[in-house]
N, C-alpha and C positions, 0 to 999 in steps of 0.2 A: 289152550288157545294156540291156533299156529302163528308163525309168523306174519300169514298174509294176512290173518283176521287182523290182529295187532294193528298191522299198517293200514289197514282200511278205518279201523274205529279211531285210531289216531288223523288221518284223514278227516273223517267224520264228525270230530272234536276239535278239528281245526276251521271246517268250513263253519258249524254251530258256533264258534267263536266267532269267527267273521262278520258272522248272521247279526248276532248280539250286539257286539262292542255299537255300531251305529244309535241302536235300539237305547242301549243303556247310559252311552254318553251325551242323549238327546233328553232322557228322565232325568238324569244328576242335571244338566246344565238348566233344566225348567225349575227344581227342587232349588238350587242354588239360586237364581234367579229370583223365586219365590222368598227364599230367605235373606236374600239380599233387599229385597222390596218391604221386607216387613219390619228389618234391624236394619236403617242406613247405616249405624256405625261400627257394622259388624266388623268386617275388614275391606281392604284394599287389594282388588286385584291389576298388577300392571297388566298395559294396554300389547306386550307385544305377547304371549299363549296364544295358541290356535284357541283355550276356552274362552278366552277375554271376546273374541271374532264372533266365538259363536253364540255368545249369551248377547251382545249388543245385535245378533242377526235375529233371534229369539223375541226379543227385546221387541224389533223393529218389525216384524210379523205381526205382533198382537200390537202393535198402535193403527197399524195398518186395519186392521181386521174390526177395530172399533169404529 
C-alpha cells in the first residue's frame, strides 16, 4: 500500500465515521430511552449532557407523533 492509498482510506474511514456516529448515537439514545421507559428506577441521568437534550427531544417527537 502507498502512501496516498493510506491517506485516502484513512480519509475514507474518517468520513464513514462521520456518516455513523449521528446514525448510531440516535439508536443508543432510543435503546436508552426504551430502557429507561420500561425500568424507571434504573438510573439517573443529569439534566446538563448533550444526551440528557437529546433523549427528552426523542422523547418529545413521539408524544407528538401520538
Amino acid at each position: 500500500m502507498t502512501i496516498q492509498e493510506a491517506q485516502v482510506m484513512a480519509v475514507d474511514i474518517e468520513k464513514l465515521a462521520s456518516q455513523l456516529e449521528p446514525m448510531l448515537r440516535r439508536i443508543i439514545q432510543e435503546e436508552l430511552l426504551q430502557l429507561a421507559a420500561k425500568n424507571t428506577n434504573l438510573f439517573y441521568l443529569e439534566p446538563d449532557p448533550p444526551l440528557y437534550e437529546d433523549m427528552e427531544e426523542i422523547s418529545r417527537r413521539k408524544k407528538e407523533d401520538q
